[in-house]
Every structure is written in structure tokens, then in C-alpha cells.
C-alpha positions in Angstrom: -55.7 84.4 130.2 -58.7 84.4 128.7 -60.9 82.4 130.9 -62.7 79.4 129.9 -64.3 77.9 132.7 -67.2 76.1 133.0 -69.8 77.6 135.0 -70.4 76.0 138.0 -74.3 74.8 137.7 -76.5 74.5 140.9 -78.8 72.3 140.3 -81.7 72.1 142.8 -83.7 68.9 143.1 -87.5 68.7 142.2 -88.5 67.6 145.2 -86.0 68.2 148.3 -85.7 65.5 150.9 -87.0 62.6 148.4 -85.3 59.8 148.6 -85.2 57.6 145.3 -86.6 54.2 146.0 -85.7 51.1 143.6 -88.8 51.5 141.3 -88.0 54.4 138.7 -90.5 56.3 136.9 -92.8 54.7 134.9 -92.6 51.3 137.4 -89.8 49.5 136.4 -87.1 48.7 138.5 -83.2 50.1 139.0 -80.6 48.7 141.2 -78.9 51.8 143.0 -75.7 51.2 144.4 -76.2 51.4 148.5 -72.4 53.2 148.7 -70.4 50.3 150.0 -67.4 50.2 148.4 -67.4 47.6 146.0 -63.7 46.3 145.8 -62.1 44.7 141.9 -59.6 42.8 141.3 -56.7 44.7 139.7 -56.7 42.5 136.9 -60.1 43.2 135.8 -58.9 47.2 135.7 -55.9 47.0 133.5 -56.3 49.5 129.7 -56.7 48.6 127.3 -59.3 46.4 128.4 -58.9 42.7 126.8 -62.5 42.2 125.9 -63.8 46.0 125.4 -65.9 47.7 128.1 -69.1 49.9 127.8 -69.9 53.0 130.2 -72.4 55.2 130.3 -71.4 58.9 131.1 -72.9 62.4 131.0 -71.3 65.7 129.6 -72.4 69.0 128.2 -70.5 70.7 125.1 -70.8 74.3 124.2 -73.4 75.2 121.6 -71.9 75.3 118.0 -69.6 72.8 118.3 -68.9 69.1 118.1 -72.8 67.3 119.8 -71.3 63.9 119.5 -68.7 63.4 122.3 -67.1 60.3 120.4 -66.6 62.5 117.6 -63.3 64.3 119.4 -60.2 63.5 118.6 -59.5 63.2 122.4 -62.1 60.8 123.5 -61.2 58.6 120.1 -57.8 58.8 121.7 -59.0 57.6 124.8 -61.4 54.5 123.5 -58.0 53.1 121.5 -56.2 53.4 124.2 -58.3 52.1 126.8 -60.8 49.8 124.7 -63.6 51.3 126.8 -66.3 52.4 125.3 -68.7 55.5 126.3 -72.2 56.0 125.5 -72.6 59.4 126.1 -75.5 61.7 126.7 -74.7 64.5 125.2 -76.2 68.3 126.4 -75.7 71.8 124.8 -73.9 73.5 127.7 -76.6 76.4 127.7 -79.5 74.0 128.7 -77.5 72.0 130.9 -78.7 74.0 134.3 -81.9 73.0 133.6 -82.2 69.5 132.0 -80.1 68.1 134.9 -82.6 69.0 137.4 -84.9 66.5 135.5 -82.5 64.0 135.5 -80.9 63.8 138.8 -84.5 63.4 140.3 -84.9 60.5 137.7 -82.9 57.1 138.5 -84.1 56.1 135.4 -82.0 59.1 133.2 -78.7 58.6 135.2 -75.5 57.6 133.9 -72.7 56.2 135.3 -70.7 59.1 135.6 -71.4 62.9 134.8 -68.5 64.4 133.3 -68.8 68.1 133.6 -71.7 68.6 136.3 -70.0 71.2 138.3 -72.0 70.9 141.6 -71.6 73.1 144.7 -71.6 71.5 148.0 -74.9 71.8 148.8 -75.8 69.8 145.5 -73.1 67.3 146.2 -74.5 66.7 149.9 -77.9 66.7 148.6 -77.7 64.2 146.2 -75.6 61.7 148.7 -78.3 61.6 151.0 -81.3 61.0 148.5 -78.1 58.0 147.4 -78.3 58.6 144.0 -74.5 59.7 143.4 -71.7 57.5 145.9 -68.7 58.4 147.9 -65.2 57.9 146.2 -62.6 58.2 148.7 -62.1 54.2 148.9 -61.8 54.0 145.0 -59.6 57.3 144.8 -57.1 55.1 147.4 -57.4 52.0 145.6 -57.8 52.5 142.2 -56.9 56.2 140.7 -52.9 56.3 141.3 -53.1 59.8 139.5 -55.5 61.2 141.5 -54.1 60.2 144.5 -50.5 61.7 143.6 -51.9 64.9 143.2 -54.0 64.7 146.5 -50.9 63.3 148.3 -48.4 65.9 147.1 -50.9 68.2 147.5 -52.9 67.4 150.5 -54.9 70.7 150.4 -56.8 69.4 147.3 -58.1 66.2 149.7 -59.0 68.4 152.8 -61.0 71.0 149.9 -62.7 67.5 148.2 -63.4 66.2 152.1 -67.0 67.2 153.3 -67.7 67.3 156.5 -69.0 63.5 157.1 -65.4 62.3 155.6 -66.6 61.1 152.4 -65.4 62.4 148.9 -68.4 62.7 146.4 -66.6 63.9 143.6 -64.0 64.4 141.5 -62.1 67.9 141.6 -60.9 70.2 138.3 -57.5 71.6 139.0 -55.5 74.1 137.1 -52.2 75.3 138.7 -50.8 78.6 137.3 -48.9 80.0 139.9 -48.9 79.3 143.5 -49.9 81.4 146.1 -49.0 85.2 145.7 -48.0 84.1 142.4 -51.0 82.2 141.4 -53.0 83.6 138.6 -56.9 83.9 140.1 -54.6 85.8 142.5 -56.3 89.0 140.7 -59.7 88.8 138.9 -60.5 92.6 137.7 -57.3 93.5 136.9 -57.3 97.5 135.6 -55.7 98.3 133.0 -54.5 101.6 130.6 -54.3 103.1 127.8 -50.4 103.7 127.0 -51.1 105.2 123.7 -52.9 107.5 125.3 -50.0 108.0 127.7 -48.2 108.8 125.4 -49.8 111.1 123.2 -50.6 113.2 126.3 -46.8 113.2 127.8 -48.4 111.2 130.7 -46.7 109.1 133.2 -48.3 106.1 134.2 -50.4 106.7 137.6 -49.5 105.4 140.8 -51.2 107.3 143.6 -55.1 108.0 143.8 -54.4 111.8 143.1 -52.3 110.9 140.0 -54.5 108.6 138.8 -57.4 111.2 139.1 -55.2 114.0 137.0 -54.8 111.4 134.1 -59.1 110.5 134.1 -58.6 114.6 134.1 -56.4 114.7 131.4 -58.0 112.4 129.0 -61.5 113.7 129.4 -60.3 117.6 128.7 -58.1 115.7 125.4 -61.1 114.2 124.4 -61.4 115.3 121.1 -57.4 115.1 120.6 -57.6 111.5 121.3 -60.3 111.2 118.8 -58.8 113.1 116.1 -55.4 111.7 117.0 -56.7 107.8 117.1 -59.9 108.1 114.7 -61.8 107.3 117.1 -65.5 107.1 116.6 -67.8 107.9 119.7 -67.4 109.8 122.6 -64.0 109.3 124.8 -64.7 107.3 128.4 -62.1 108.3 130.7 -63.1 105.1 132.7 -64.8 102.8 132.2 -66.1 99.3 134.2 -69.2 97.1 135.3 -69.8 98.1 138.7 -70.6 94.8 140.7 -69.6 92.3 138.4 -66.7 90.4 138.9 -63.5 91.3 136.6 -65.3 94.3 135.1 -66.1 95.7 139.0 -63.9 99.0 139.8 -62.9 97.7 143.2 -59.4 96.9 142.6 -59.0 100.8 143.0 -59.7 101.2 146.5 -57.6 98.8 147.9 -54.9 101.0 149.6 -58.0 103.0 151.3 -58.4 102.8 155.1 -57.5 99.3 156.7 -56.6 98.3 153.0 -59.1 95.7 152.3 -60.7 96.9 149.6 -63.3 94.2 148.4 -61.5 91.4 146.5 -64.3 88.7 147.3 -67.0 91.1 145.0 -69.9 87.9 146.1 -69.1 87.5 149.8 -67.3 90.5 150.5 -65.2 88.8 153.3 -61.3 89.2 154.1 -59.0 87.1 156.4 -57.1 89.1 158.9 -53.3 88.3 159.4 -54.3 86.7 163.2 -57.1 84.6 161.2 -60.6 86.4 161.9 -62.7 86.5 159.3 -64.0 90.5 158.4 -66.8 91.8 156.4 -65.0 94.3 153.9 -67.7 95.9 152.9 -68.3 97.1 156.5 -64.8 99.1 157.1 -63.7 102.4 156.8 -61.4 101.8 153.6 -64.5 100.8 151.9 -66.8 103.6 152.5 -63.4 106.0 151.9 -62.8 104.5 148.9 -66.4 104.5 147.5 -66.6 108.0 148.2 -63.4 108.7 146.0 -65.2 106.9 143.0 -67.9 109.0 143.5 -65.9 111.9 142.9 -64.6 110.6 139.9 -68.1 110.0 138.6 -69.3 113.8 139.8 -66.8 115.0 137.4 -68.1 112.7 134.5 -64.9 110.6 134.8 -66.8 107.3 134.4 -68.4 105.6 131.8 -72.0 106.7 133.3 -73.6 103.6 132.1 -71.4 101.7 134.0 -74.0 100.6 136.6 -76.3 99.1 134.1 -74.6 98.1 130.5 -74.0 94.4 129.6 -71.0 92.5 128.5 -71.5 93.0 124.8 -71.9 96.9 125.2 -69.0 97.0 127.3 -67.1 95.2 124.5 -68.4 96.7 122.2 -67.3 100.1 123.1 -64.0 98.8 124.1 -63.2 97.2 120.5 -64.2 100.9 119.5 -60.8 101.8 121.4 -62.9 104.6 123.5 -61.5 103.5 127.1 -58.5 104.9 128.9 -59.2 102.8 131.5 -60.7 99.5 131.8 -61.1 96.4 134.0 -61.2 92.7 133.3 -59.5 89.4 133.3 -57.2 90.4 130.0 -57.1 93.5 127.7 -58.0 91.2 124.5 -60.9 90.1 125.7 -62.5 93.9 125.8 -59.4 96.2 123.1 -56.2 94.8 123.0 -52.6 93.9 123.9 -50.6 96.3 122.2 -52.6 99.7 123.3 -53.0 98.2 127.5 -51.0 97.8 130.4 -51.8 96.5 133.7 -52.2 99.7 136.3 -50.5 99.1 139.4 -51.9 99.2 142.8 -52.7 103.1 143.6 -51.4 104.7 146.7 -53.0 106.2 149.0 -51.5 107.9 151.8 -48.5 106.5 151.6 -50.1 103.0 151.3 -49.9 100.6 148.1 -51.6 97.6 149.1 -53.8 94.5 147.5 -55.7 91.9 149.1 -55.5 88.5 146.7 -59.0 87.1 145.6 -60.4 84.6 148.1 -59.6 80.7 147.7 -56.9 81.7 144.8 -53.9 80.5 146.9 -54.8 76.8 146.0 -54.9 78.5 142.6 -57.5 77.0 140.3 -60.2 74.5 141.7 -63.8 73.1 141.4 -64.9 70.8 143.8 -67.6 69.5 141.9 -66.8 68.7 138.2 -67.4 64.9 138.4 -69.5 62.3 139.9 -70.3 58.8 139.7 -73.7 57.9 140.0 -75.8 55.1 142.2 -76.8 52.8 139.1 -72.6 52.1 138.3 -72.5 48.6 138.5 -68.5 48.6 138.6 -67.3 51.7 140.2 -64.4 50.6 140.8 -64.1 50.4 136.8 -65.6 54.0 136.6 -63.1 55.4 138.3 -59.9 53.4 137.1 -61.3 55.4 133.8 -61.2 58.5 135.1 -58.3 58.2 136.9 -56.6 58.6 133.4 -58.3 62.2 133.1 -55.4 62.7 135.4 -52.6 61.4 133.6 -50.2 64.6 133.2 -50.4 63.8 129.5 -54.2 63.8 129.4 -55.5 66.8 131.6 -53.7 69.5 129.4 -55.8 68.0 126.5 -58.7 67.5 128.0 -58.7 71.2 129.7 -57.4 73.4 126.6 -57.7 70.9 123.0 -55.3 68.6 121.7 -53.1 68.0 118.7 -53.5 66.2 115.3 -56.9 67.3 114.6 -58.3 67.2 111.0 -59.7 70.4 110.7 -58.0 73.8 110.7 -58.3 73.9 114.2 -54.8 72.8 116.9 -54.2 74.0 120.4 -51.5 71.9 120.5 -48.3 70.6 117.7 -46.6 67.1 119.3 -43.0 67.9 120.2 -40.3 67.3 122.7 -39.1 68.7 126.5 -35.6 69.0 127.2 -35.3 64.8 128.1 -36.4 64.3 124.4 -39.8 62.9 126.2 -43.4 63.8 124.1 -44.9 67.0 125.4 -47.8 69.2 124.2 -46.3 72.3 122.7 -48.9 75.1 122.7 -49.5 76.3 118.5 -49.8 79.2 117.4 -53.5 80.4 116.6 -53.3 83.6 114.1 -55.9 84.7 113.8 -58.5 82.2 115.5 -60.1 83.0 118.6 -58.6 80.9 121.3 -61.6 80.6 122.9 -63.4 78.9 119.8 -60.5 76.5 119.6 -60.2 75.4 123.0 -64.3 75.2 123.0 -63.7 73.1 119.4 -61.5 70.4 121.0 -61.6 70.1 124.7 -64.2 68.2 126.6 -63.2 69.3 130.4 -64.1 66.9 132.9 -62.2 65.8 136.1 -58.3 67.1 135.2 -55.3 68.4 137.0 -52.7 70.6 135.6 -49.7 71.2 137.9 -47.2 74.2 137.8 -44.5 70.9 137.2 -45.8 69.9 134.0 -45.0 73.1 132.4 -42.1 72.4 130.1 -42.4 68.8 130.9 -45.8 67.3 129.8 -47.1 70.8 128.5 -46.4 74.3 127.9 -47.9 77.4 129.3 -50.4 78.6 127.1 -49.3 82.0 126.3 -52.4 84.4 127.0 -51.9 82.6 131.0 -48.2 83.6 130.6 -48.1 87.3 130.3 -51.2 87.2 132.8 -48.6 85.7 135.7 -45.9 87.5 134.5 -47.7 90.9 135.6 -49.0 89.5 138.8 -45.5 88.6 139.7 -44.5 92.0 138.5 -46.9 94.4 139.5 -49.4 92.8 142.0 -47.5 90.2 143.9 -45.3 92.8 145.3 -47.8 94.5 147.2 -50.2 91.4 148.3 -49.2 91.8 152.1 -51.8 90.3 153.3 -51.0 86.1 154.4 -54.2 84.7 154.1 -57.3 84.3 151.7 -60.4 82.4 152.9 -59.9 79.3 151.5 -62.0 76.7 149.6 -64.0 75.0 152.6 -66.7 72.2 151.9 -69.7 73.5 154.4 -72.2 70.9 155.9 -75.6 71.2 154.0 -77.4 72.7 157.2 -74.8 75.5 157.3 -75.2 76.0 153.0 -78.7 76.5 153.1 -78.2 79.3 156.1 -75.3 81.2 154.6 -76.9 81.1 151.2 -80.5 82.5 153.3 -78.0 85.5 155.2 -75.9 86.2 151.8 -79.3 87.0 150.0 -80.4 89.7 152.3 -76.5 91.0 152.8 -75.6 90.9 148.8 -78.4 92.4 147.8 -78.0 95.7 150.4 -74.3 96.0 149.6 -74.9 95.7 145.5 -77.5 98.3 145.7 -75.8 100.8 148.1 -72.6 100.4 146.1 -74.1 101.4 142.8 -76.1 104.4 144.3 -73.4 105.5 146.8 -70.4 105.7 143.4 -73.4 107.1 141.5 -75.5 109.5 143.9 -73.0 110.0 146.6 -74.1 110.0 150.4 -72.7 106.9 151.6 -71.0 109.5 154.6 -74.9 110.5 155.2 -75.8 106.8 155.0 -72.7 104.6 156.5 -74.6 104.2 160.2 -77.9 103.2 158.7 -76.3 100.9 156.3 -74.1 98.9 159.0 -77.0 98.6 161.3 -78.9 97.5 158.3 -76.3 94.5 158.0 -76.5 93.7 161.7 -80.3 93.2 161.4 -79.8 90.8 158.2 -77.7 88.6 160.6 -73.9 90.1 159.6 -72.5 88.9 162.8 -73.7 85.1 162.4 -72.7 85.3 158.4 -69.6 85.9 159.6 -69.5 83.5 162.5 -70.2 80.6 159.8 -67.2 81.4 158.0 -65.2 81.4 161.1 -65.8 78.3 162.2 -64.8 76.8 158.9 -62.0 78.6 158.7 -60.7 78.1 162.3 -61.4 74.1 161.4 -59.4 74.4 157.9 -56.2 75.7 160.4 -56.9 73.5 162.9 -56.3 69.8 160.9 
């Protein structure tokens, strides 16, 4: 699928440790809510709302499209339907990061809710303490039925919203495709061949190390068949990739090495151990074998050699050029196409055909942060009876991907019917519109949750997400032996701030090694160095932090 998320934002007070007083900037007075839950009757909460309401809410919208939130077709929806009124402040997604610095240190500039702030925990604990954004776990109980389904059928989604003090400070994004070793963020960089090229060559898809190696071979000596063959313009890249970041990193390839960890979590480089211990992947023997195999492959010019420092655009760019045998990301269309790419197995190596599933995917899509409600709310209570229907299986779909019935060219979705002859949102075919720019067109994100039950119920599955799980359940699933990935945990703030101090040291060393060891070779000549290295950076209490938070995620 091609991913549209919105980027988590961590935005770091002006002043840390302040806490907000009553007096605002500029001397006049704001009445911040204390956190006491403040109870309603359920009268006063009933939509539409007999006598019209007015909130005030927060949300960034990508650049290029719709400024004025009230001018979608889903939020017009919303206001009929509830007779609630929003007054939004509206920011262009790409100055978000910034601006809301100035306003979360500002009483003054807050709202009563912000809609798509995607905090971390260290931002969510943060800004409780300094009082400025209030616990919800009071109103989630009383007044957001739909919430509280999903967090009751699916308790995992509570204990992941739950910090450490017992209080939930915001309100979760979910998107369910898959479960488990079916779920779709099961595999980020996903690699992926060229068949036509296959083809052409009388070439067998790969599925050991040494096979794959005789196909970079093979295409690299056929170079200028493949060209004259396929027109192609440019010089042929045997392989090609974005070494260290995320879906375009190589590291799918090196699973079956050693231990067979490989490095699925490319930012923490941590795996889960079938008896539950937390290990540093990027400290065991598969890695450093596995390494040294690219490394081979780059000796004999078998990957792109600006792989260690290109952007996304070239690596598009020379993708839509159709000059890759072999690429990695989250789908084909986002760098060539479908029709030319298939997804590329699991290698073996020694006998061994293994993959370790991405970190946190098992609760498949989640983000702890999306949605707050702020300390100048007067009726809570009423903030979050409104976006409890964010969670209406009817609404999230909309909300996450577009909706239907717009006035423009533009429809994610035509109206139709499931099998009980009941409305559901029947996913439209696009042509030849991006369906990024569509879904950026019509959604507004927000607090949402998509279950795998709505599909054929409330909503389809979009298509592009389709053949995505369809391949994990084909060619991934199958060899993800491993039972556990670390899961999303919501750390205190003391124990943030010192993971995020030992990551920075122990990122950095394993991102630069990494490059220069597939590059330059000598990561045999180096290994000792580098481990001790980690160990002086604080490796063994990095790991000891996520240990304890795992061992307390088991033990509840």
C-alpha cells in the first residue's frame, strides 16, 4: 500500500519544566482545566445537538490542498450530522513541527482539541505535567462507546494508550490490515524483482544467497541486452536500495544469516528472543556475516554505488527509468511498477529461510499520539462525545482514506451495499489519479480506527493494501518463525529522555559502520572494536530499558 501516514511530529517545548500559570501571554487571564474529570449529563451529549455547539480544534492539511477544514465534504458531513460546529486552526502539514512548539508553550493559542498532533510519549508526558493537555481515560469509559469497543475487544490498544501513571492522554490512530504474522507493517522494505528481466534472461526467480548473487551476475554482464531489449536509457543497476533508510534499506537480505535476526527494527536495531530477552541485532554474528555478503556484492559493482548517499527523488527517478533489477520499498508503484515487479522471497542461507517481522507490527497499525484535548476545554466531556464519532466504523474509513460524493473529479470511495444490503464504502476506481493525491484531497485523519471486521461490512479493502497482504501471507508469513516483536510500550518520561540520550551515540555508530562496512569492507577487521564501542555508549543499559518494559507488557 502506498503509505500515507502522518508523520509522527516531536514537538519539544520552549522552555522544559515550565509550568503554565493562569495568566497567558500578554497578561490576560485563561482558565486551564486542573484534570478532574468533569462528569455531563448524557442528555446534554446527544447529536445532533438541539441548540448547535461550537469547538475549537486544531489540524494540519497537506500543502496543496483544501486550507479550510470546513470546506471537506467529511467534516460538512459531520457538522449536519452532529450540529456541532468547529472553528478550526488550520496548518500546512509541512510547518506543523515547528508552529506547534509556539503554541503548546502558549495557553493563549490552544484549542480545545488538536486533531492530528501525533505526539510521542515523551511529548504526551511532558505536556501533562506543565497541565496544559488532560487525561481521558474517565471520558473514554463514560462517554466514547466506540472507543471503548475497540479498547475492550481489543485490550492491547488500552495497555499501548496507558502510560505509566495510569492515565490516558490521548487518543490513538488505528489501522488493522492483517493481524499478527499476517498484518501488513509485518514487512517494511520489502525487495522486489525484475520478472521481465527474468524472463528475457531464462532466469528463475532466486531463492538462496548464491542464487540470488548469479542473477545480480547475470543482469550486470546483460546489461546492454536489457537496454537494447527494454529501451532503456541509462546505465543498468543490478541492485539497487537506500542503505539505512527504512523500506529502501537492503536489510531484508540478510535475514537467514547466522542467528537469523537480520535487522528488521532499522532505528533501534533490537529483536525479541523466543524466551522473551530483548537482543541488539546489530551486535550478532548473522549481522556482521550478512554485511560482509553485501559487501561482496558491492565489490563486484552489483549495487547501485550511490546507494549510500542518493535521495528519494533520485532513487525514483531512476526507478521510473526502469533501470533496477532489484529494488526495495513499501510497493513497486511507488519507485517502477506493478506489472514488471514481484516480491523476492526470503533468501536461504545454509539451509535457513527465515524473517524476523518489524517491531510493534503485530498490533498492526498504531499511533499513540494522534489526538489530545487541551487544558482550556470547558466541556470535555462534550469534546470527546465528538470525537468518539471519529470511531464510528462508518466514519474512520472516511476520515483515514477520503470519502464519497465529492464535487470535484476526485472519489476514494462510490456509496454501495455489503452482503446484508447495509450502506458500505466501496473503494472507486482511480485511473489514472494518484491515490496518494486523492486520499491527501479528501481525508482529514485524526483519531480513527479501522478493524480487519469492517472489511466487506462498513468498507472495502483498498486495493494497493490488498495485494500488499496477499504477498506477506504468501511469501513472508511463511517463514516469520520468530513469536514475538517488541511491542508498542508507553515509557515513563525519565526513561525517554535516557533511551533517546543511549540511542544517539548507538544509531549513529551502527549507521556509519553499516555504510562503510557494505561499501569499504573490513567489518571482520573491525567487529571487536565496534562491539566494545557499543558497550562504552551504554549497550547493555539500552537494552536493559527495553527489557523492563517488555517483561512489564507480559507481565499484566
Amino acid at each position: 500500500m502506498i503509505r500515507k501516514y502522518m508523520k509522527r511530529v516531536t514537538a519539544a517545548v520552549l522552555a522544559a519544566g515550565m509550568a503554565f500559570s493562569l495568566a497567558a501571554c500578554g497578561g490576560s487571564e485563561i482558565e486551564l482545566n486542573d484534570g478532574t474529570f468533569k462528569p455531563m449529563d448524557a442528555s446534554e451529549l446527544q447529536f445532533p445537538q438541539p441548540e448547535g455547539t461550537t469547538l475549537t480544534g486544531m489540524i494540519s492539511y497537506p500543502a496543496n490542498t483544501e486550507p479550510s477544514p470546513n470546506n471537506r465534504t467529511i467534516f460538512k458531513r459531520l457538522e449536519e450530522k452532529t450540529n456541532v460546529h468547529i472553528e478550526w486552526n488550520a496548518i500546512p502539514g509541512n510547518q506543523w513541527g515547528e508552529k506547534i512548539q509556539t503554541i503548546m508553550a502558549d495557553p493563549k493559542s490552544l484549542t480545545d482539541f488538536i486533531f492530528t498532533a501525533g505526539f510521542g510519549e515523551n511529548d504526551l508526558l511532558r505536556f501533562a505535567q506543565q497541565q496544559v493537555i488532560i487525561p481521558l481515560e474517565e471520558y473514554i469509559d463514560a462517554y466514547m462507546p466506540n472507543l471503548k469497543g475497540v479498547f475492550d475487544k481489543y485490550p492491547e490498544y488500552r495497555k499501548m494508550s496507558t502510560a505509566a501513571d495510569g492515565h490516558i492522554y490521548s487518543l490513538p490512530w488505528i489501522e488493522q490490515l492483517g493481524s499478527n504474522k499476517t498484518a501488513i507493517q509485518t514487512v517494511d522494505n520489502m525487495s522486489f524483482i525484475n520478472k521481465k528481466w527474468l524472463d528475457d534472461l531464462k532466469l528463475e526467480v532466486p531463492e538462496t544467497v548464491e542464487e540470488f548473487e548469479a542473477v545480480l551476475i547475470a543482469f550486470r554482464d546483460n546489461a546492454e541486452k536489457l537496454k537494447q531489449d527494454f529501451g532503456i536509457e541509462g546505465d543498468i543497476i543490478p541492485m539497487s536500495c537506500i542503505v539505512n533508510d527504512g523500506g529502501q534499506d537492503p536489510s531484508i537480505l540478510i535475514n537467514g544469516f547466522g542467528e537469523g535476526y537480520g535487522d528488521a527494527d532499522k532505528g533501534r536495531h533490537i529483536a525479541v528472543t523466543d524466551d522473551k530477552k530483548v537482543i541488539f541485532a546489530a551486535a550478532q554474528e548473522g549481522f556482521k556475516e550478512g554485511i560482509k555478503w553485501l559487501h561482496s556484492l558491492a565489490e563486484q559493482g552489483l549495487i547501485d554505488p550511490e546507494c549510500y548517499t542518493h535521495e528519494w527523488s533520485q532513487y525514483v527517478a531512476k526507478g521510473k527509468a526502469h533501470r533496477y533489477g532489484v529494488f526495495f520499498s513499501w510497493d513497486p508503484a511507488n519507485i517502477d511498477n506493478l506489472e514488471d515487479f514481484i516480491p523476492l522471497p526470503p533468501l536461504e542461507v545454509n539451509g535457513q529461510r527465515i524473517l524476523t517481522p518489524q517491531n510493534g507490527s503485530f498490533t498492526s497499525g498504531y499511533d499513540r499520539g494522534r489526538c489530545v484535548v487541551t487544558a482550556v476545554a470547558k466541556q470535555p466531556a462534550l469534546v470527546c462525545a465528538w470525537l468518539d464519532q471519529m470511531y464510528d466504523p462508518f466514519q474512520s474509513p472516511q476520515n483515514n482514506w477520503g470519502t464519497y460524493g465529492e464535487d470535484d473529479e476526485f472519489d476514494i470511495f462510490v456509496l454501495g451495499k455489503n452482503a446484508d444490503g447495509e450502506d458500505m464504502l466501496q473503494h472507486a476506481p482511480l485511473g489514472d489519479a494518484s491515490p496518494v493525491e486523492v486520499r491527501e484531497a479528501e481525508a482529514v485523519g485524526g483519531p480513527l480506527a479501522i478493524l480487519d471486521e469492517y472489511y466487506g461490512v462498513y468498507v472495502t479493502c483498498p486495493d494497493d493494501a490488498q495485494y500488499r497482504l496477499d504477498w506477506i501471507e504468501e511469501f513472508y508469513t511463511p517463514y516469520m518463525t520468530r513469536n514475538y516483536v517488541y511491542p508498542n510500550v508507553f515509557m515513563s518520561q525519565e526513561d525517554v529522555k535516557q533511551l533517546s540520550n543511549l540511542q544517539a551515540d548507538i544509531e549513529k555508530l551502527v549507521r556509519t559502520k553499516k555504510s562503510a562496512w557494505i561499501r569499504d569492507g573490513g567489518v571482520d577487521e573491525e567487529w571487536d572494536e565496534y562491539l566494545k564501542s557499543l558497550e562504552s555508549y551504554g549497550l547493555q543499559e539500552y537494552l536493559a530499558l527495553f527489557q523492563k518494559y517488555l517483561d512489564a507488557y507480559f507481565a499484566e
